[in-house]
C-alpha positions as CSV (number, residue, x, y, z in Angstrom):
1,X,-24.5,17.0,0.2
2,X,-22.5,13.4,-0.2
3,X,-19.4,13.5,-2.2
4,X,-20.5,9.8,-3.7
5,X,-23.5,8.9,-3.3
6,X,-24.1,8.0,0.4
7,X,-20.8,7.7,1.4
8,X,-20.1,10.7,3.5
9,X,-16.6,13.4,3.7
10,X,-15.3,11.8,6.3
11,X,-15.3,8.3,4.6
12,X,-13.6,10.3,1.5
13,X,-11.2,11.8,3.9
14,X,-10.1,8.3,5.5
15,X,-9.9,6.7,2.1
16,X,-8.1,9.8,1.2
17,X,-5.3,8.9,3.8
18,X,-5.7,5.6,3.2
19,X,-4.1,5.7,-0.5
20,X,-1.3,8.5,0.3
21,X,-0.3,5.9,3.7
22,X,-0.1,2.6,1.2
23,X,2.1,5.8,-0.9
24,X,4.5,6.3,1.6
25,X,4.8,2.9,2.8
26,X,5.5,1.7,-0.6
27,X,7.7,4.7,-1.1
28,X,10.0,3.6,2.1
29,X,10.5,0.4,1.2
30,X,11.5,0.9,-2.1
31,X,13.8,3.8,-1.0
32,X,15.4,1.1,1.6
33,X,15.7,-0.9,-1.1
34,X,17.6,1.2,-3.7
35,X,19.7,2.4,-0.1
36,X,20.6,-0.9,1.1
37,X,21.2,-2.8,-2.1
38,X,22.2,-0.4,-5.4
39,X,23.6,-3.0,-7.2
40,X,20.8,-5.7,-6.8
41,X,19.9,-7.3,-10.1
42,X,16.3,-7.0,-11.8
43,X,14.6,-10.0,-10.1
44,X,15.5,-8.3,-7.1
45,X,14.6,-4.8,-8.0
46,X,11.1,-6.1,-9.7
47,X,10.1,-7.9,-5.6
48,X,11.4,-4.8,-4.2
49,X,8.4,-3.2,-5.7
50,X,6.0,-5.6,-5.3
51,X,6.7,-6.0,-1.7
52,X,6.3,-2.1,-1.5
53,X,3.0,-2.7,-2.6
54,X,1.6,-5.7,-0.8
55,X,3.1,-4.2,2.4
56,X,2.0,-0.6,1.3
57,X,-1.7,-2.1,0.8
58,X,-1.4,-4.1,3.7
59,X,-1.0,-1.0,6.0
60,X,-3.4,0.9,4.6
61,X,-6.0,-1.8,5.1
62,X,-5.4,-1.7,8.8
63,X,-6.1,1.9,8.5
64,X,-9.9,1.0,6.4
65,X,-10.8,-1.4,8.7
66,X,-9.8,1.0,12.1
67,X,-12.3,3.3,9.8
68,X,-14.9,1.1,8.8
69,X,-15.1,0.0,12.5
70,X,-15.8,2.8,13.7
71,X,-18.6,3.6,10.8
72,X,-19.9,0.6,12.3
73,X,-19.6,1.4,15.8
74,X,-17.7,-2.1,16.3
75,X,-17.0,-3.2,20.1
76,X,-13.4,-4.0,20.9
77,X,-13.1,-7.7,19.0
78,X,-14.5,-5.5,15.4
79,X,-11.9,-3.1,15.5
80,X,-9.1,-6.3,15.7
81,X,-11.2,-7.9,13.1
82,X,-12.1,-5.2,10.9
83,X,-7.7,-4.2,11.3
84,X,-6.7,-8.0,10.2
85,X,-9.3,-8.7,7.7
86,X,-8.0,-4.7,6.2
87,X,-4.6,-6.3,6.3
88,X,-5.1,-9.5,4.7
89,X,-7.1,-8.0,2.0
90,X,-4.9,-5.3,1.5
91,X,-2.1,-7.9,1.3
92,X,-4.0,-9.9,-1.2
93,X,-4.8,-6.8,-3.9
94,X,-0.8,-6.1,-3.5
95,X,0.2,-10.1,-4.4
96,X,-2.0,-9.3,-7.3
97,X,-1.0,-6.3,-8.6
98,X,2.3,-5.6,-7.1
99,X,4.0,-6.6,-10.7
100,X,3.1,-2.8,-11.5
101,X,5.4,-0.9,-9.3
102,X,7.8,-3.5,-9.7
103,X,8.0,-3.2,-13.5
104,X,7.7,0.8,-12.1
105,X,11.7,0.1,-10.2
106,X,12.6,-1.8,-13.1
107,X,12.7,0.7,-14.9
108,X,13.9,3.4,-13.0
109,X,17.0,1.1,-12.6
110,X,17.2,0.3,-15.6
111,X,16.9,4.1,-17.2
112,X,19.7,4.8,-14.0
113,X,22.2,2.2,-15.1
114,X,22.2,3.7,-19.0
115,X,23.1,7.0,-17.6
116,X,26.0,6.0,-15.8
């Protein structure tokens, strides 16, 4: 039995690890972020998160195409392409919708500031 239709549990799996490794890098570089630079103002906190995202999505679209390559049963030059077209797309979906973890730090900041 397929999960979704014809996709199979190992394809869930992948995409599984997929989201939680854009997660975490997302996660580190807004943690870096906040470490480095507390007292950064908002235009600076709101990039922070949308770089976390494009970079986040960018990783884990080297990690879909290293999957989808080998779905395919790509030769060496698939695997590179299937890697940087993963991370070029990736990057692309974070330019466009990185504005929602960045509003995400915003926030946080801004909720952080009011308590102290």
């Amino acid at each position: 039995m397929a999960p979704l239709g014809a996709t199979t549990w190992a394809w869930q799996l992948a995409e599984s690890f997929g989201a939680l490794t854009l997660l975490a890098a997302a996660v580190l570089r807004v943690r870096r972020h906040v470490r480095r630079r507390p007292d950064s103002g908002r235009t600076r906190r709101l990039l922070a998160g949308w770089t976390a995202l494009i970079a986040g999505a960018a990783v884990a679209g080297v990690w879909r195409g290293f999957v989808a390559a080998r779905m395919v049963e790509a030769g060496f030059a698939g695997w590179v392409g299937y890697a940087v077209a993963g991370a070029v797309f990736g990057a692309l979906w974070g330019v466009a919708l990185g504005w929602l973890p960045g509003l995400a730090v915003l926030s946080t900041a801004a909720r952080r500031a009011s308590v102290r």
